[in-house]
C-alpha positions in Angstrom: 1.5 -24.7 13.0 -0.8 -21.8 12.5 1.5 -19.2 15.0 4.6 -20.9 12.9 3.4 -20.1 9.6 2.1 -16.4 10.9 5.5 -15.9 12.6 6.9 -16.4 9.2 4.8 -14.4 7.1 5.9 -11.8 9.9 9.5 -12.5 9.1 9.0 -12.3 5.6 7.2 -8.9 5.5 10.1 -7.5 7.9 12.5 -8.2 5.1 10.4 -7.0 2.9 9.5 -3.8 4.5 12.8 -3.1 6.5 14.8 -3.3 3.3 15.4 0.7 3.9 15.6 1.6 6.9 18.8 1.7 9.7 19.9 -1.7 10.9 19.0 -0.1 14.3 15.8 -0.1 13.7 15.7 -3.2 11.9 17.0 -4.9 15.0 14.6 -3.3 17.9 12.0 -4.0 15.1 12.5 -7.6 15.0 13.3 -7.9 18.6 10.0 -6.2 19.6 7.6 -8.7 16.6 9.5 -11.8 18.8 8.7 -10.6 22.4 5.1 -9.8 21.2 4.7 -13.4 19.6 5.9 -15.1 22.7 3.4 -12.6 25.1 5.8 -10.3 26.5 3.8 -7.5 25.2 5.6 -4.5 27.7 8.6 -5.5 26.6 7.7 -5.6 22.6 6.2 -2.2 23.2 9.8 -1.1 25.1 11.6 -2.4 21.5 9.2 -0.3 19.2 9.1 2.2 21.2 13.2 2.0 21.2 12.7 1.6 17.5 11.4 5.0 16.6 14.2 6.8 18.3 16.7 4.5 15.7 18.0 6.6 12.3 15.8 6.0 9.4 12.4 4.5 11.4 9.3 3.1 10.1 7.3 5.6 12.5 4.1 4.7 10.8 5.0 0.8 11.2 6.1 1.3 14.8 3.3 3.3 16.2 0.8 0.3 14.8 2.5 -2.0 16.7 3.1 -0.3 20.0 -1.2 0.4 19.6 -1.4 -3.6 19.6 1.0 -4.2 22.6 -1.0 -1.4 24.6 -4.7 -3.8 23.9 -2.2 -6.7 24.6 -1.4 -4.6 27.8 -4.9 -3.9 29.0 -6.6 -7.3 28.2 -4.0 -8.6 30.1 -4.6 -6.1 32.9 -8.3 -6.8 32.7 -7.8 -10.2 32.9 -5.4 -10.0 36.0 -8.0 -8.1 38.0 -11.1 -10.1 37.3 -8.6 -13.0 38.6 -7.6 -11.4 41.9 -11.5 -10.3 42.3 -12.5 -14.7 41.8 -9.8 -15.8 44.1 -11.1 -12.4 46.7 -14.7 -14.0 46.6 -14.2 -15.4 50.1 -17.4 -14.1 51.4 -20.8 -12.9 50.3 -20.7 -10.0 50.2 -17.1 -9.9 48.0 -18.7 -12.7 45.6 -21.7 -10.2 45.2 -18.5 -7.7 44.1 -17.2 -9.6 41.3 -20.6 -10.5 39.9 -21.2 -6.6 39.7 -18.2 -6.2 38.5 -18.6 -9.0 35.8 -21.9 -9.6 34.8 -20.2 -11.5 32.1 -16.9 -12.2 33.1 -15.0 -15.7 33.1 -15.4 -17.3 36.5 -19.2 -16.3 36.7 -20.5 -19.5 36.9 -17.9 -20.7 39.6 -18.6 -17.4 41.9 -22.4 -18.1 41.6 -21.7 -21.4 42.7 -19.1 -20.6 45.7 -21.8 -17.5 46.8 -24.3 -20.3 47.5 -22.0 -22.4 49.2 -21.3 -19.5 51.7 -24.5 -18.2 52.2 -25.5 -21.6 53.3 -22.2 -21.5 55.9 -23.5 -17.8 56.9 -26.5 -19.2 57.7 -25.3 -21.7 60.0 -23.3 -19.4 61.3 -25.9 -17.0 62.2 -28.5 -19.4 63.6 -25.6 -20.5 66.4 -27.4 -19.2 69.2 -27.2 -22.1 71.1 -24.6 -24.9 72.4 -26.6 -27.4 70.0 -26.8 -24.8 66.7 -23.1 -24.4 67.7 -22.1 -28.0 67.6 -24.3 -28.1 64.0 -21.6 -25.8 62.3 -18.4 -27.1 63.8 -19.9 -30.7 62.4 -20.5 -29.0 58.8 -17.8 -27.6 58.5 -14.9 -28.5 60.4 -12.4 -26.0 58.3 -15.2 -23.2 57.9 -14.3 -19.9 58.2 -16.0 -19.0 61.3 -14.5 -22.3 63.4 -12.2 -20.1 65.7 -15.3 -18.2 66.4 -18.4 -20.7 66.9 -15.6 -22.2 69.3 -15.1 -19.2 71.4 -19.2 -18.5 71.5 -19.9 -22.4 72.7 -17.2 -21.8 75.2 -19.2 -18.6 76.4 -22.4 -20.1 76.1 -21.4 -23.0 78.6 -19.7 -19.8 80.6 -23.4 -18.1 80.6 -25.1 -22.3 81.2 -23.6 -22.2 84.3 -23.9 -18.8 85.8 -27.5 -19.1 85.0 -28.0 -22.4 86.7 -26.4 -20.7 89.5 -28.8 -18.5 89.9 -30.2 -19.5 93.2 -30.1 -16.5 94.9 -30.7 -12.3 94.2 -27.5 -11.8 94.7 -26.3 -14.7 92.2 -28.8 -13.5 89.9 -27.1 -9.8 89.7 -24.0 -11.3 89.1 -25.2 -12.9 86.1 -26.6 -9.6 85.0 -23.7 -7.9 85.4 -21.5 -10.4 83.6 -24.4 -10.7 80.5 -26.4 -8.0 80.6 -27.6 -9.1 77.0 -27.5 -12.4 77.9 -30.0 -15.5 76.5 -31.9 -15.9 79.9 -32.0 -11.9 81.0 -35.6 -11.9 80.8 -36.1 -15.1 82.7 -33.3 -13.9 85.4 -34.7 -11.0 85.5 -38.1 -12.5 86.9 -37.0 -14.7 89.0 -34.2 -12.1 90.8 -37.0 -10.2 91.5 -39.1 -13.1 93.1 -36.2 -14.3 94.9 -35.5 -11.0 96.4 -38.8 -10.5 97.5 -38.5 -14.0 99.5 -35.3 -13.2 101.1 -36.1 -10.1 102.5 -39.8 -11.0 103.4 -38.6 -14.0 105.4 -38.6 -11.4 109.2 -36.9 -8.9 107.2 -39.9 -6.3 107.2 -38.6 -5.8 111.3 -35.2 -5.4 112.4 -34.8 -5.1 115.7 -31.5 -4.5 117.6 -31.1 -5.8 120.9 -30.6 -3.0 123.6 -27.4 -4.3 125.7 -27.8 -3.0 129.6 -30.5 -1.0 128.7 -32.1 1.2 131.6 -35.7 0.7 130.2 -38.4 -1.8 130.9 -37.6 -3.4 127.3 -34.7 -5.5 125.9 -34.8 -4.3 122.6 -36.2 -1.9 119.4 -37.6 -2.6 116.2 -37.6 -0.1 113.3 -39.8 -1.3 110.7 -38.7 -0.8 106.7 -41.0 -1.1 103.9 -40.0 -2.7 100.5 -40.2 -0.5 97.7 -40.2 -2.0 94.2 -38.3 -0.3 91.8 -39.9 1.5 88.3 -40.3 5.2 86.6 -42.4 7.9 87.9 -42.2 11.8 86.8 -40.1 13.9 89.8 -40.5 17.4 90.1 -43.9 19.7 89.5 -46.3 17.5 88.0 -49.9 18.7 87.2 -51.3 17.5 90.4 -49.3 20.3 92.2 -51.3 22.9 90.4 -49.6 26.8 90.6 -48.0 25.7 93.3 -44.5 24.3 92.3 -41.0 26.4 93.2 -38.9 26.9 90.3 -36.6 24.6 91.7 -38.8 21.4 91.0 -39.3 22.0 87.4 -38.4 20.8 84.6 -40.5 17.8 86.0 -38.8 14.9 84.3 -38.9 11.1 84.3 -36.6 9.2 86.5 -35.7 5.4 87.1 -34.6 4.5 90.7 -34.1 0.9 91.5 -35.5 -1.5 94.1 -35.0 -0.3 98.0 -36.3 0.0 101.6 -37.2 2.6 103.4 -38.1 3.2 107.1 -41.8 3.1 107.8 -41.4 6.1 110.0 -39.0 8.9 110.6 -36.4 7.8 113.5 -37.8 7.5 116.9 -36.1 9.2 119.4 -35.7 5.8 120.9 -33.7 4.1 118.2 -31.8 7.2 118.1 -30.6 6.6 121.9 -29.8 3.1 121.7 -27.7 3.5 118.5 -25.8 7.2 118.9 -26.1 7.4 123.0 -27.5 10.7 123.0 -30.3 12.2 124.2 -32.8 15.1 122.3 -31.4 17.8 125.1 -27.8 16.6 124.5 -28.7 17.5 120.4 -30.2 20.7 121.6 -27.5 22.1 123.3 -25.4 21.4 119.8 -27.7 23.9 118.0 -27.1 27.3 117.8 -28.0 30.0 120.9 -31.1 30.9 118.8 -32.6 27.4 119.0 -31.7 25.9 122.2 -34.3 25.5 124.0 -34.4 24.5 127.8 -35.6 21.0 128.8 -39.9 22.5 129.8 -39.5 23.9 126.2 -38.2 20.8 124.5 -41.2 19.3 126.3 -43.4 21.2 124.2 -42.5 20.5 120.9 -42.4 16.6 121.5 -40.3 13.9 124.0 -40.9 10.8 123.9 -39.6 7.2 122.9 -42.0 6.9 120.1 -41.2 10.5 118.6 -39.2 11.4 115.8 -35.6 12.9 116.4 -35.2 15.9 115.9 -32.0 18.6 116.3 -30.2 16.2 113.9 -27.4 17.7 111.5 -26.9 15.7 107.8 -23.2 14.4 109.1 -24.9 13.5 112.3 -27.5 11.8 110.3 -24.9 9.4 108.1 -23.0 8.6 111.3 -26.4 7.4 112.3 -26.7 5.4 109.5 -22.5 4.1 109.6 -23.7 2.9 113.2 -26.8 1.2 112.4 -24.7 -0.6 109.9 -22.0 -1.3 112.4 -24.7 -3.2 114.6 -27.2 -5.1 112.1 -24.0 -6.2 110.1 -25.0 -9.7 111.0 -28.8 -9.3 109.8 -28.3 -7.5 106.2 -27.1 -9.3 103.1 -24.1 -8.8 101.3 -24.1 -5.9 99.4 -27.4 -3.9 101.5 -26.6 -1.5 103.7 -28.6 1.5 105.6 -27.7 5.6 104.3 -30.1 8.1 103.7 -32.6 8.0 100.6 -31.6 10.2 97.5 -33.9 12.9 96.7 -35.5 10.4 94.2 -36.0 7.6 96.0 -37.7 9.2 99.1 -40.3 11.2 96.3 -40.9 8.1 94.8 -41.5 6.5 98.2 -43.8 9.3 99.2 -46.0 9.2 96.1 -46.3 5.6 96.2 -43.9 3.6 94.2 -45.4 1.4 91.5 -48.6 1.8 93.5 -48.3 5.7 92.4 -51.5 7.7 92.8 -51.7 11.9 91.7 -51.7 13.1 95.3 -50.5 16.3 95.8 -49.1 14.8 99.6 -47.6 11.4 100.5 -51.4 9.8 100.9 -53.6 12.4 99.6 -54.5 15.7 98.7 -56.4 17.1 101.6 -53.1 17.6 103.9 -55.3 17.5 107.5 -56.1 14.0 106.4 -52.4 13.1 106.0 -49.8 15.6 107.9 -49.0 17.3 111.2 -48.5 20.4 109.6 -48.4 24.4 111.0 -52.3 24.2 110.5 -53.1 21.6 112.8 -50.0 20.1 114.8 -50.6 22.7 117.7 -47.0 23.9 117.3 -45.7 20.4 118.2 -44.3 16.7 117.0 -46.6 13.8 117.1 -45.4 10.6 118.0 -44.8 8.2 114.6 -47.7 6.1 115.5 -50.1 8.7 116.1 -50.1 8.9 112.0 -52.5 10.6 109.7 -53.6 8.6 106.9 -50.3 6.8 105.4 -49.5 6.5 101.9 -49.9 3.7 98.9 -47.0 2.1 100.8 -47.8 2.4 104.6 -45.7 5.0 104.5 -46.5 7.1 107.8 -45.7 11.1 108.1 -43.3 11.5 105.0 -45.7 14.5 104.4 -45.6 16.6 108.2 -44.4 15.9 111.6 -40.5 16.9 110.6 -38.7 17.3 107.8 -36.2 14.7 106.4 -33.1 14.4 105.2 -32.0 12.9 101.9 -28.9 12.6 101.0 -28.5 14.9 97.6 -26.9 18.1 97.1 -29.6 21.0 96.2 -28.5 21.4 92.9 -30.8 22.1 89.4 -33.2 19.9 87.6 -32.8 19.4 84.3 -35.2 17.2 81.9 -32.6 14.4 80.9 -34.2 10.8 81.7 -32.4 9.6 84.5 -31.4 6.7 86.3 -30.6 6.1 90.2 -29.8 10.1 90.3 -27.4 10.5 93.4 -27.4 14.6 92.5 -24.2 16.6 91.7 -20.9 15.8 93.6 -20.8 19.1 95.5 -22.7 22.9 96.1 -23.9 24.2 98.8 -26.8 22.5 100.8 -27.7 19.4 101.0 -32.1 18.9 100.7 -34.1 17.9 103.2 -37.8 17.2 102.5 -41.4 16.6 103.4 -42.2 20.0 105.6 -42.7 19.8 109.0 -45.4 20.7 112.0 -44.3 24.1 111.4 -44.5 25.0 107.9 -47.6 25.5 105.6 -48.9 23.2 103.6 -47.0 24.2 100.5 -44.2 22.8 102.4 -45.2 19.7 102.8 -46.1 18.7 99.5 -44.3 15.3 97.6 -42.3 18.0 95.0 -41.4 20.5 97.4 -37.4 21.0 97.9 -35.8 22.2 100.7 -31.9 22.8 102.0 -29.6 23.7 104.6 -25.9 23.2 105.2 -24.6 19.5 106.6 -24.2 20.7 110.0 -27.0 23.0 110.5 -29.6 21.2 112.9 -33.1 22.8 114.0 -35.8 21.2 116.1 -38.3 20.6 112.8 -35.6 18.4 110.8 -35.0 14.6 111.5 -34.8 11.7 109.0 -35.8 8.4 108.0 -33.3 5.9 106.8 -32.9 3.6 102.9 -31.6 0.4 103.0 -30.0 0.0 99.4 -28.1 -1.9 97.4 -24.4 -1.1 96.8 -22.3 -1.6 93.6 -18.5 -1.2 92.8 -20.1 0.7 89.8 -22.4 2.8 91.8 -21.7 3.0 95.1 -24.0 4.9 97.1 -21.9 6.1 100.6 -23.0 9.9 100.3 -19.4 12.1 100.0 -18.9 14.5 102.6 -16.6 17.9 102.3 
């Protein structure tokens, strides 16, 4: 009754006030007071506006009415946009939005309400960390917005339930690693990789003996022994322990991360050399160049025997060694373990120690006549790998002395990056050898010391001792040759 009564007062003041002006603009006029009385406030602002540009207009008259269509306009507007920002509040965080946007706005009450009611569902959300806290939220709230989800992540969960009660062996243990390596159970795989590891490979695994087949010798087979090296962080390169007398080639010293390995006891005999490559220390001679052959009474000199190291060995002839050993144990390793040549990192961190790490200048100590066959005490000869100074932390014997050994980096530059599992650059120009030798100083000889040479250069002060690692489709390890 009220709008009636003010629609005809309207009315009544239009024919009033519209006595003297153009019929145009009495008809936009009228047009434009009905459309505003029924809402259609654009529209009644079109008709005014449409009314001024009429002969004879009430400007004055039209101008007040287009100013109450625009507040018509914008309250409308307003209101439009507070109701798209209460029908957005599908989430915390866009409730939180409205409420900042109206602190006293229409649907506050209703938005404080639906806030709680998702913050509670966030929080069962969150907390599914398990099958059972899974199972919770798909119970309270079967049409929740996180359903597709929590169903994926139980699914997954079972997924990662059974991988880790598969975890019966190393090997099964990596691959649940690999698959979750931020898994629930890392930790507790973690552990217990490591403890089943250790019982696999102590179970006769610290001897591996191939059996000699028609073997002219009064014994019908060879044993190399390999010592377990645990896996951790040391600091490579010149450390403080090596005083003034680091090459610029071992600094920056810098930490590095090498994973769990073995490593031969002792460099290769001469013996296990025979029975795997079928030739003898004068047949590598002769492969040397005319400067270092040396005829069978010198060769004699500097160390024959089955239980000396081999010398006259080239880094190529030193990998084939290894391809062979693998070829003939293939039986007696475990998936995934096979024999190469130590990085530069591994065979430092063997030869300070491991885990076991103590600050020796050499592999076992720091007065070198305790612990090497070096130029100032080897007589200008080998020594026979059980006629051993004092071995390392490890049992380690002659990684410092005796001959040098290969390792199966390039010689390229340090830098101080953290690293992990370094295998050195993919290429340059010589590949390192380390340890020194019976016929270079001391200096030589020491843990940091680097040394190189070409893959086919071979002299009779270089041999090697072999890594038994652990391969990965990720990492492998088979050293690239030119």
């Amino acid at each position: 009754m009220r709008n009636l009564l003010t629609t005809i007062l309207l009315l009544a003041t239009l024919t009033v006030a519209a006595q003297n002006y153009s019929p145009c603009y009495k008809e936009k006029y009228a047009e434009g007071v009905s459309l505003y009385n029924i809402g259609r406030y654009s529209e009644a602002k079109a008709k005014f506006v449409a009314a001024k540009d009429c002969p004879m207009p009430n400007t004055t008259e039209a101008n007040a009415w287009i100013g109450k269509c625009d507040t018509r306009i914008k309250d409308e507007e307003a209101a439009r946009q507070e109701s798209e920002a209460y029908n957005s509040c599908t989430s915390v965080s866009s409730c939180n939005e409205y409420l900042d946007k109206y602190p006293n706005g229409k649907y506050v009450a209703e938005v404080k309400q639906k806030k709680q009611e998702l913050q509670a569902e966030d929080d069962v959300y969150n907390g599914c960390v398990s099958i059972e806290k899974c199972n919770e939220y798909l119970k309270k709230y079967p049409k929740g917005r996180y359903v597709s989800l929590v169903t994926d992540t139980k699914i997954n969960f079972l997924e990662e339930d059974n991988t880790y009660a598969n975890c019966t062996t190393a090997e099964k243990c990596d691959e649940y690693l690999n698959k979750y390596p931020k898994g629930r159970y890392v930790a507790e795989v973690k552990g217990k990789r490591e403890g089943l590891r250790e019982e696999e490979w102590r179970k006769g695994r610290d001897e591996v003996v191939l059996t000699v087949k028609d073997a002219p010798r009064p014994f019908d087979r060879v044993t190399m022994e390999i010592v377990y090296v645990e896996g951790g962080t040391f600091t490579m390169g010149c450390t403080t322990e090596q005083g003034s007398d680091c090459s610029e080639d071992e600094k920056p010293a810098h930490q590095v991360t090498v994973s769990d390995f073995w490593i031969g006891k002792t460099e290769v005999t001469q013996e296990l050399w025979y029975e795997v490559m079928h030739t003898s220390l004068r047949d590598q001679s002769q492969k040397a160049i005319n400067l270092y052959k040396y005829s069978e009474k010198q060769l004699l000199s500097l160390g024959v025997g089955y239980n000396y190291p081999m010398y006259y060995v080239s880094y190529m002839e030193a990998l084939d060694f290894c391809e062979r050993l693998n070829g003939r144990l293939r039986d007696q390793l475990p998936q995934g373990w096979y024999f190469t040549l130590p990085t530069e990192a591994e065979w430092e961190y063997a030869a300070r120690g491991g885990k076991k790490h103590s600050k020796h200048k050499y592999a076992g100590g720091n007065n070198i006549n305790d612990v090497a066959w070096y130029k100032g005490n080897s007589d200008g000869k080998t020594h026979p790998v059980d006629e051993y100074k004092r071995s390392n932390a490890l049992y380690l014997a002659g990684i410092s002395g005796n001959v040098c050994e290969w390792c199966s980096d390039w010689k390229d530059e340090y830098n101080s990056d953290p690293q992990t599992d370094p295998q050195g650059s993919s290429s340059d120009k010589y590949r390192v050898y380390r340890g020194g030798s019976f016929i270079h100083d001391a200096r030589d000889c020491q843990v940091s010391r680097r040394l190189g040479a070409t893959e086919n250069y071979r002299h009779f002060y270089i041999g090697f001792r072999v890594a038994l690692v652990r391969s990965s489709l990720e990492k492998p390890r088979r050293p690239k040759r030119k």
